[in-house]
Each structure stands twice: as C-alpha cells, then as structure tokens.
Backbone as a chain_set.jsonl record, in Angstrom:
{"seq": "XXXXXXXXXXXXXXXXXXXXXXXXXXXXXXXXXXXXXXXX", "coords": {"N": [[-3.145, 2.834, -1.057], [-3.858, 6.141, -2.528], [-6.637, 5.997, -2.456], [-7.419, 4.586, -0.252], [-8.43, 6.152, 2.217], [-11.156, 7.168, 1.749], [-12.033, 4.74, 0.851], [-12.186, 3.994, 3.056], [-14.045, 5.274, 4.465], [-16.264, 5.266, 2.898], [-17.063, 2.646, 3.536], [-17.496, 2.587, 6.211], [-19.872, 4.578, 6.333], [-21.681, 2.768, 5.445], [-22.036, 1.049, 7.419], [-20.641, -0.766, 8.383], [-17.898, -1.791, 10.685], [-14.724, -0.826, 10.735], [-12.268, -2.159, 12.516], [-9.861, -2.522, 12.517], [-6.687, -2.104, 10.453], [-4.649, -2.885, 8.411], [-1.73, -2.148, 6.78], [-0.185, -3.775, 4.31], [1.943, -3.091, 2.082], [4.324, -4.094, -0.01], [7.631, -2.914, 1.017], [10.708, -2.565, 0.146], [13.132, -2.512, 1.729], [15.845, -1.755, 0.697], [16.475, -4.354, -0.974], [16.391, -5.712, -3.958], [19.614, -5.316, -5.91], [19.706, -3.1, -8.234], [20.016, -3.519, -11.973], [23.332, -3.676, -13.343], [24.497, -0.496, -15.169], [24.776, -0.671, -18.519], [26.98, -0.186, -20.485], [28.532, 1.189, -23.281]], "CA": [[-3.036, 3.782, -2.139], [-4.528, 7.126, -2.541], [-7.774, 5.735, -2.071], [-7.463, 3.91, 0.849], [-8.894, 6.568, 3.419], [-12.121, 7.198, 1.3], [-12.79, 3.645, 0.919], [-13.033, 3.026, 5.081], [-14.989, 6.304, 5.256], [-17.613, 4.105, 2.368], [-17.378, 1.386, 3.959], [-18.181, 3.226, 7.473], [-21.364, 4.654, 5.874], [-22.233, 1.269, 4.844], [-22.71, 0.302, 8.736], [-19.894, -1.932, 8.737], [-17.217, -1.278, 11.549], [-13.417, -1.227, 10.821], [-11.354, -2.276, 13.668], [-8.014, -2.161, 12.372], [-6.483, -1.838, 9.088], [-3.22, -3.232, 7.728], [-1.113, -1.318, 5.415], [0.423, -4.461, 3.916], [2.457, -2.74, 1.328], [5.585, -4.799, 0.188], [8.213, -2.035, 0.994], [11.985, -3.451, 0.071], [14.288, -2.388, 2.523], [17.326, -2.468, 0.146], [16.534, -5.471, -1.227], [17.448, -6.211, -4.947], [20.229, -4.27, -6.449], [19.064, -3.101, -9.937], [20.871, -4.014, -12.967], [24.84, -2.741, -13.879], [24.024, 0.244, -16.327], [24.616, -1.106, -19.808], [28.624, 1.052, -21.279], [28.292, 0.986, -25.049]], "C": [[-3.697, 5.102, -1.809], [-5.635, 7.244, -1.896], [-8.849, 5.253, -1.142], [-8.457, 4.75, 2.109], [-10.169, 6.683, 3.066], [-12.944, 6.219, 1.274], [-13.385, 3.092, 2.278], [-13.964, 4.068, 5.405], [-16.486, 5.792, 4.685], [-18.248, 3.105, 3.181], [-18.041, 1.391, 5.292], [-19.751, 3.716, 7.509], [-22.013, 3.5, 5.415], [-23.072, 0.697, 6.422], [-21.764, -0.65, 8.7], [-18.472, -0.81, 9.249], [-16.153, -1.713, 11.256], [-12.592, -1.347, 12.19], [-10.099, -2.096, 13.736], [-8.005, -2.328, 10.87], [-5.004, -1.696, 8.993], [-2.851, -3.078, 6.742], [0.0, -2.733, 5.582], [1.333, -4.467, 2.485], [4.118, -3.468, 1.206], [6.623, -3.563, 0.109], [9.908, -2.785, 1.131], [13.167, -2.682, 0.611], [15.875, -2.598, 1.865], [17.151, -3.296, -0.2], [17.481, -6.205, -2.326], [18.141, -5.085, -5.887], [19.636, -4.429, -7.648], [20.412, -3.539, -10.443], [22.239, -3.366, -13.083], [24.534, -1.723, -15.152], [25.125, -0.18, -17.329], [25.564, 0.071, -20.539], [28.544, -0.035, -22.568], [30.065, 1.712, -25.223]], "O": [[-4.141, 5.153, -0.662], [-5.892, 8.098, -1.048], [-10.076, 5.299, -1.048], [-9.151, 4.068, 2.863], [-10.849, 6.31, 4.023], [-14.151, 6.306, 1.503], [-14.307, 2.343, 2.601], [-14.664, 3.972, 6.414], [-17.527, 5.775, 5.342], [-19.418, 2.814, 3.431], [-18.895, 0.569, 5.624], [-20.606, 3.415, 8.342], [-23.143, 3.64, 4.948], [-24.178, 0.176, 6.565], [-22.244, -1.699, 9.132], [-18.071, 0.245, 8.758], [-16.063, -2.938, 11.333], [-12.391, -0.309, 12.819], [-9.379, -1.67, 14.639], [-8.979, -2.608, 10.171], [-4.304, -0.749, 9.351], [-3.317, -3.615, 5.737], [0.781, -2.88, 6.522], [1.487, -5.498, 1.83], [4.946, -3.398, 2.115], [6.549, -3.03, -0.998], [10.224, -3.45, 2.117], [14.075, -2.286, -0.121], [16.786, -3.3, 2.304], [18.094, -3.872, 0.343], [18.522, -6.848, -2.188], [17.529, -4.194, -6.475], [19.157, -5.463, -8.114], [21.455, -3.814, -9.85], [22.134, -2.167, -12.821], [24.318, -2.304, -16.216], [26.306, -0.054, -17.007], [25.065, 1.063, -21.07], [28.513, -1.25, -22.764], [30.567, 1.855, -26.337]]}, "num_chains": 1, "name": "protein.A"}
C-alpha cells in the first residue's frame, strides 16, 4: 500500500534488517468477468 516504503524505513531504524520483501498483492489478470449490466 501507500505505506509500505515508510514502514521498512521504521522497521530499519528499529535495527532489524530486511532482506527481501514480497509484494504479494492478489492482482487478477482478467480473471472474473463482472456482472451483465442490469436493461430495465
């Protein structure tokens, strides 16, 4: 999120060392078509 780069720069001042960092964001490649829009 937004917040993401701030939090490893905290967490860096903390004394604890990030090594890597996985953007595990579910991103849907086309997945599910939305609904048929709704003709009144």
């Amino acid at each position: 999120g937004p917040g993401r780069e701030s939090s490893v720069r905290a967490l860096g001042a903390l004394g604890i060392r990030i090594t890597s960092i996985s953007d595990v964001t579910p991103v849907p490649h086309n997945g599910c078509r939305p609904q048929k829009r709704r003709r009144i």
